[in-house]
N, C-alpha and C positions, 0 to 999 in steps of 0.2 A: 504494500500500500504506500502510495506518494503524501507525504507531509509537506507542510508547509511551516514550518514552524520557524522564528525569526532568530538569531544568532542570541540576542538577549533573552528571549524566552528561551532557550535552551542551556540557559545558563542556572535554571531553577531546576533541582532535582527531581522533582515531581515531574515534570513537562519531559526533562531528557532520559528519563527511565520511556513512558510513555512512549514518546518518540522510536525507542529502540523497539518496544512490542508491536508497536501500529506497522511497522516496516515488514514485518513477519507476514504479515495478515496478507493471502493473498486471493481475497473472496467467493472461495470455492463455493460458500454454504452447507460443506459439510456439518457444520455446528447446526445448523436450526435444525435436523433429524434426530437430533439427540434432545434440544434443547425443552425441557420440561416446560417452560410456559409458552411457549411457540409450539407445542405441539397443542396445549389447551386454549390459546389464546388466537392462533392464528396471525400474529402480527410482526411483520419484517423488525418492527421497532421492539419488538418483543424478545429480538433472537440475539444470539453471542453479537453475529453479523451486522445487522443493526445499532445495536448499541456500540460498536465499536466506531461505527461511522459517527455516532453522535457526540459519543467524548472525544473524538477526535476533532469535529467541527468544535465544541465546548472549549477545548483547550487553546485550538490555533485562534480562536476569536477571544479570550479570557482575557484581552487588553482592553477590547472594547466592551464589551457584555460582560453580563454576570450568567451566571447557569439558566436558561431557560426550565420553566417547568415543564415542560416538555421533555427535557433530558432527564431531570428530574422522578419524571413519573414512569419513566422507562426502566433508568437506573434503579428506582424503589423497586421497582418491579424481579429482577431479578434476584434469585433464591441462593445463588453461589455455588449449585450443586457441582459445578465444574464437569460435568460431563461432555461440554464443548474440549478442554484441553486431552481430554482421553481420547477422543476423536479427532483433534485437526491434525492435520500431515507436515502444516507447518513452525509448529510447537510455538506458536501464540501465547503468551502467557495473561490468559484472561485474567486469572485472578489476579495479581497485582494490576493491571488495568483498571479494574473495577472499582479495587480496592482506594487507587488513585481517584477517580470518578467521584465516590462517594465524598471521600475527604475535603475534594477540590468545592463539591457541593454543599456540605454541613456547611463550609470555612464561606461561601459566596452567595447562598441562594438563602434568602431568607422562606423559613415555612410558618404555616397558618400556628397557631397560637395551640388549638389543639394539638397540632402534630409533635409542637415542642413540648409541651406538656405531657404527652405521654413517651416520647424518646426518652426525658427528662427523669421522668416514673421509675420506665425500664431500666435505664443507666443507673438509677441511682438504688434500685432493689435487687435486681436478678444476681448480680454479681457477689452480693454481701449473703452468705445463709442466714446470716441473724433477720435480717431485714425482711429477708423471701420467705424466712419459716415464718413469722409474724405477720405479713403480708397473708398468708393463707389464713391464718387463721379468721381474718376475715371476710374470707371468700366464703363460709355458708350464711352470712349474715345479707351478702351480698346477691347472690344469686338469683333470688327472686325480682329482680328489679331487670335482669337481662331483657326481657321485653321492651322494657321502658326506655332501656338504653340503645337498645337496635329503635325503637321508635325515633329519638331523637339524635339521630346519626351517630353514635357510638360506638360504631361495629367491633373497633377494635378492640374498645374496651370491656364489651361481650362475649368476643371472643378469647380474651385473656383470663375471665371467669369461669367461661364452657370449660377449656384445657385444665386449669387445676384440680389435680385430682382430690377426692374427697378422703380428707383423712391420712393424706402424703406424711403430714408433718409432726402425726402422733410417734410413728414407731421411730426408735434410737438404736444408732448403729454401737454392733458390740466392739466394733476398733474403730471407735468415737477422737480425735482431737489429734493431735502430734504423738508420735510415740513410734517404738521400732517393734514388729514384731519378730521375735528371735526362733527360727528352727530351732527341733531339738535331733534332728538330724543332722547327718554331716552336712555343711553347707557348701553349697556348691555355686552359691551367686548373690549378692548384694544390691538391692534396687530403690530407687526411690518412686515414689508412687504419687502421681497428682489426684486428691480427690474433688477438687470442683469445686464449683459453687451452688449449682442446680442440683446435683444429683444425689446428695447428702442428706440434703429434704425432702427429695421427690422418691428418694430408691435408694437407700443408706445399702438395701442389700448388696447392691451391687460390689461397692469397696471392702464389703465383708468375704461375698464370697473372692476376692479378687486375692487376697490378705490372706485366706484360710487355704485358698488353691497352690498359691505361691509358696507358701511358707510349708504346708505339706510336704513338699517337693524339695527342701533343704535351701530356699530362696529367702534370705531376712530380709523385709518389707520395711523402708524408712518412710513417714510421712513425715517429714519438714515442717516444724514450727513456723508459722509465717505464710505459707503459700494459701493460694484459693483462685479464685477464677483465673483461665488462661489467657484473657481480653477478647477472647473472641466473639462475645458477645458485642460489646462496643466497635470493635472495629469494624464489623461491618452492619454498623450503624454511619460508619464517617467517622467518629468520635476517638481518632488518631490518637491526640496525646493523651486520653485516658487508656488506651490500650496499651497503650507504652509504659504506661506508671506501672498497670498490671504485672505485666511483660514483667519488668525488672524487680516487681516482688517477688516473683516467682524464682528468677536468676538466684537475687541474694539470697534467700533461702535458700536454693538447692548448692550454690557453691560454699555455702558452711560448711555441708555435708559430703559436699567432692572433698574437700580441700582435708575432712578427717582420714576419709581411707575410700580404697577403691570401689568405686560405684560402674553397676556393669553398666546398667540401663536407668532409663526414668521412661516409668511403668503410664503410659495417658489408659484410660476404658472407656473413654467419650471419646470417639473417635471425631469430631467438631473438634474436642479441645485439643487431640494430639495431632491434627492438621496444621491451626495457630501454633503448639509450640514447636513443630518441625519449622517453623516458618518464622522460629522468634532473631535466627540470624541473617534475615532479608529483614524486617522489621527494624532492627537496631544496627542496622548497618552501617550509620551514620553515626553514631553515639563513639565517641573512641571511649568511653569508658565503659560500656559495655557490649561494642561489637564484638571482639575476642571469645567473652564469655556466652552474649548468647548465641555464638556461630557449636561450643562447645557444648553446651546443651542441648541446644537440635539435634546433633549428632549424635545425641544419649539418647534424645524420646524414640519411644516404642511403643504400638499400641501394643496392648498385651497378649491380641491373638500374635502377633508377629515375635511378643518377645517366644512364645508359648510352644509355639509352632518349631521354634530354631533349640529349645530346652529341650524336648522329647519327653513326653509325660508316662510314657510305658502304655500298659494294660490300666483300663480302668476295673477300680474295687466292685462299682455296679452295672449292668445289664440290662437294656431298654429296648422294648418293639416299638418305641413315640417314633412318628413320623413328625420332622421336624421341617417348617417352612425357613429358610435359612433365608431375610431380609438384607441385602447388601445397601447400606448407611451410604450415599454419596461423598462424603466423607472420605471413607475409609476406600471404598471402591475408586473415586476419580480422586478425590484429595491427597492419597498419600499412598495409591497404586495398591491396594492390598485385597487381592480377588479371593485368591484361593486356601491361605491359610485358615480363615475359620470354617471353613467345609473342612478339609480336615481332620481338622481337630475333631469336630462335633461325630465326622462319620467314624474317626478312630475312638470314641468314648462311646460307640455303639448305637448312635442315633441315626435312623433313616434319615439325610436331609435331602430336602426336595427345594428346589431353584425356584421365586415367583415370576412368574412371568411379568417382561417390560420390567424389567429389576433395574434398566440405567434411568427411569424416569422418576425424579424425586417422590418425597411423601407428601412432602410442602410444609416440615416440619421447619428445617433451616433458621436453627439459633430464634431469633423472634420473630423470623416470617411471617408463622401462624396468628401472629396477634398485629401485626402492621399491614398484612394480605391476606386478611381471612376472607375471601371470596374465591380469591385462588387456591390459597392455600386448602380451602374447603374441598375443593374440585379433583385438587390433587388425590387428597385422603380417600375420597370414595375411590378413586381410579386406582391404587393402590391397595384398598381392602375390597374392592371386589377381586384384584388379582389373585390376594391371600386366601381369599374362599373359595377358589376356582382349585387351589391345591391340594383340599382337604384333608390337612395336616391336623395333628393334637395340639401341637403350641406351635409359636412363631420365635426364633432367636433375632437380635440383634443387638448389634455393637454400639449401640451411641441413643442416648437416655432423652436426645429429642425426639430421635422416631417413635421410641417405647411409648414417650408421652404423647404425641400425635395421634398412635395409630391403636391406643388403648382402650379410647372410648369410640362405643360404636359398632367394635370388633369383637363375635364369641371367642374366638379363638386366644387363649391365656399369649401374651408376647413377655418374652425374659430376656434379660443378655445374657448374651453368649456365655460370658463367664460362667453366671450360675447354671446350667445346664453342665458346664465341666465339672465346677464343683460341685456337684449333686453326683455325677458320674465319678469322681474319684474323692468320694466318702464324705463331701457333706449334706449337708439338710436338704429338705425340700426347698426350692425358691417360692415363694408368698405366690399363692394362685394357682399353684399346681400338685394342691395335696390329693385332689380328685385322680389325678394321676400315676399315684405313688403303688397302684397295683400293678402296675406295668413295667415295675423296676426288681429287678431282681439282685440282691449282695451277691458277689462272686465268694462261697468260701473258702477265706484262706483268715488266717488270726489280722487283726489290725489294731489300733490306737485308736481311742477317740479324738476325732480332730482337735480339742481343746486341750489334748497335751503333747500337743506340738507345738503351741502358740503362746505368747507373753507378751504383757503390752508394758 
């Protein structure tokens, strides 16, 4: 693609990253065949293709103009599933594109009062768990007013009520706060593990079984004092320099803990969040004080099918006929290339897994998609759980705690991560939702430990 961009604008790091991606692009259109809201939307301005022509126009014009709402509402529009880069031929890198787009747009287009108000909301809640468990609690107080509030154009803010689940923020994770958990086997690997922001509240199981699977396995599990959301939330919001704050809480926490002794990995199970911090040394690239560190960070994360998949888990302790619908998280599948390791794993722990059909077209879950495009996002969900009931599986796995919560309500079929289906297959509990299931599992005998005296917090 021909740019235009003038020797002073390319003097601004934003514009000459830009610049260097736009060139790439050589408007085949293979991206809108992939692209999840150009497949439901129908609109050129909808597609990778499109939107790349408009931030491009945006940018070479950004002396004279400010962001068109027009680019604007194209750019909101997009979910980041990135299944345009898994597809183009000319390795385009949309997501930094975008990424730039949004930023360039928080920073120049001023929006409606609502819209700031509720970005404002989300920024200032989702990322903090104190804030989001507390937040919930007064989502049953609220609910009944969703009427009211679709009445009076509030969609989003109805839709941000519909997705909480009921009851998320009663149950407490039993490896709660900072703390190491120690093998009592020989140890064979040393990890640090990001637990989140969302998913603590919404599904604490998750990092238990994640803590109980690992640590099983002769793996001590360090959760870092300090750490909590990965920015990814904010940043593709536009909302740059708080994601960078994020970003480098995360760093100083985890290099206390390099800097004690050897760390193999840093364990992401949001596969959203382990996207961002694979991505925190493009992000801080510019920082000399800590591009260094988090170029060496990214180079530690690991979602934990990939760290899991590369460890060797042997025989699993239980035996299962569950037909499992294995849901591929955009994420994980176009974000950070990783198809095949949680198949299997899940099919080596004994679970039939079955493929959903149209598996590269998002859920419309995408970080806060669902509550800023819940019309689309809505469109997505159905087109997505009817594919999941076309498979007629027992449960549904997935890797990343936004599709879980997307694609929960609405859906018979129980959805878990991935993890807890491992850990269930090699000797822990049931995961919440699937006790009706627990006839279909059979212990392999041979003598074992109870999982709780392998662990210490």
């Amino acid at each position: 693609m021909q740019t235009n961009f003038a020797p002073e604008q390319l003097r601004d790091p934003r514009v000459a990253e830009a610049d260097r991606i736009l060139k790439r692009c050589v408007h085949c259109g293979l991206c809108t065949a992939v692209c999840s809201t150009y497949v439901v939307l129908g609109d050129e301005r909808d597609s990778p293709r499109g939107r790349i022509y408009l931030i491009k126009d945006m940018l070479e014009r950004r002396d004279e103009h400010a962001p068109s709402e027009q680019v604007r509402h194209h750019v909101d529009r997009c979910l980041t599933c990135l299944s345009c880069m898994t597809t183009c031929p000319s390795g385009v890198d949309y997501l930094h594109l975008v990424d730039a787009a949004r930023a360039e747009i928080e920073e120049r287009c001023p929006r409606s009062f609502k819209d700031r108000m509720l970005r404002r909301v989300l920024a200032w809640t989702i990322p903090y768990p104190r804030r989001f468990r507390l937040a919930l609690k007064a989502v049953p107080l609220a609910r009944p007013f969703i009427p009211l509030l679709q009445r009076f154009g509030l969609e989003e803010v109805a839709a941000m009520l519909a997705l909480a689940p009921t009851g998320a923020n009663k149950r407490e994770a039993r490896f709660g706060g900072a703390g190491t958990a120690v093998t009592h086997s020989e140890r064979r690997a040393r990890v640090l593990l990001l637990t989140g922001c969302v998913q603590p509240v919404l599904r604490p199981d998750i990092n238990d079984a994640t803590i109980r699977l690992l640590a099983r396995r002769g793996v001590d599990v360090v959760v870092a004092h300090g750490t909590g959301c990965c920015g990814g939330i904010v940043q593709h919001m536009g909302q740059e320099k708080d994601a960078q704050y994020l970003a480098k809480r995360n760093i100083d926490a985890w290099w206390k803990e390099i800097g004690r002794g050897e760390i193999d990995a840093i364990i992401v199970n949001a596969s959203g969040c382990g996207t961002t911090v694979k991505d925190y040394g493009h992000m801080l690239r510019g920082d000399p004080a800590y591009a260094d560190r988090a170029e060496r960070v990214s180079s530690l994360a690991k979602d934990v099918s990939e760290f899991l998949y590369e460890y060797q888990l042997g025989a699993p302790e239980r035996w299962s006929s569950l037909r499992v619908a294995y849901h591929s998280a955009c994420s994980l599948q176009h974000g950070q290339r990783i198809h095949d390791e949680p198949r299997a794993l899940l099919q080596q722990a004994g679970f039939a897994v079955m493929d959903v059909p149209e598996g590269h077209i998002c859920c419309g879950s995408a970080g806060t998609y669902n509550i800023l495009q819940p019309e689309i996002a809505s469109q997505l969900k159905k087109r997505k759980q009817d594919n999941i009931r076309s498979t007629r599986v027992d449960v549904v796995a997935a890797g990343n705690i936004g599709c879980i919560t997307q694609l929960n309500t609405g859906l018979d079929t129980p959805i878990v991560h991935t993890v807890e289906l491992l850990d269930w297959a090699y000797g822990g509990p049931v995961p919440p939702g699937l006790e009706h299931l627990a006839q279909f599992v059979t212990d392999v005998p041979k003598p074992r430990r109870h999982v709780e005296d392998f662990i210490e917090t």
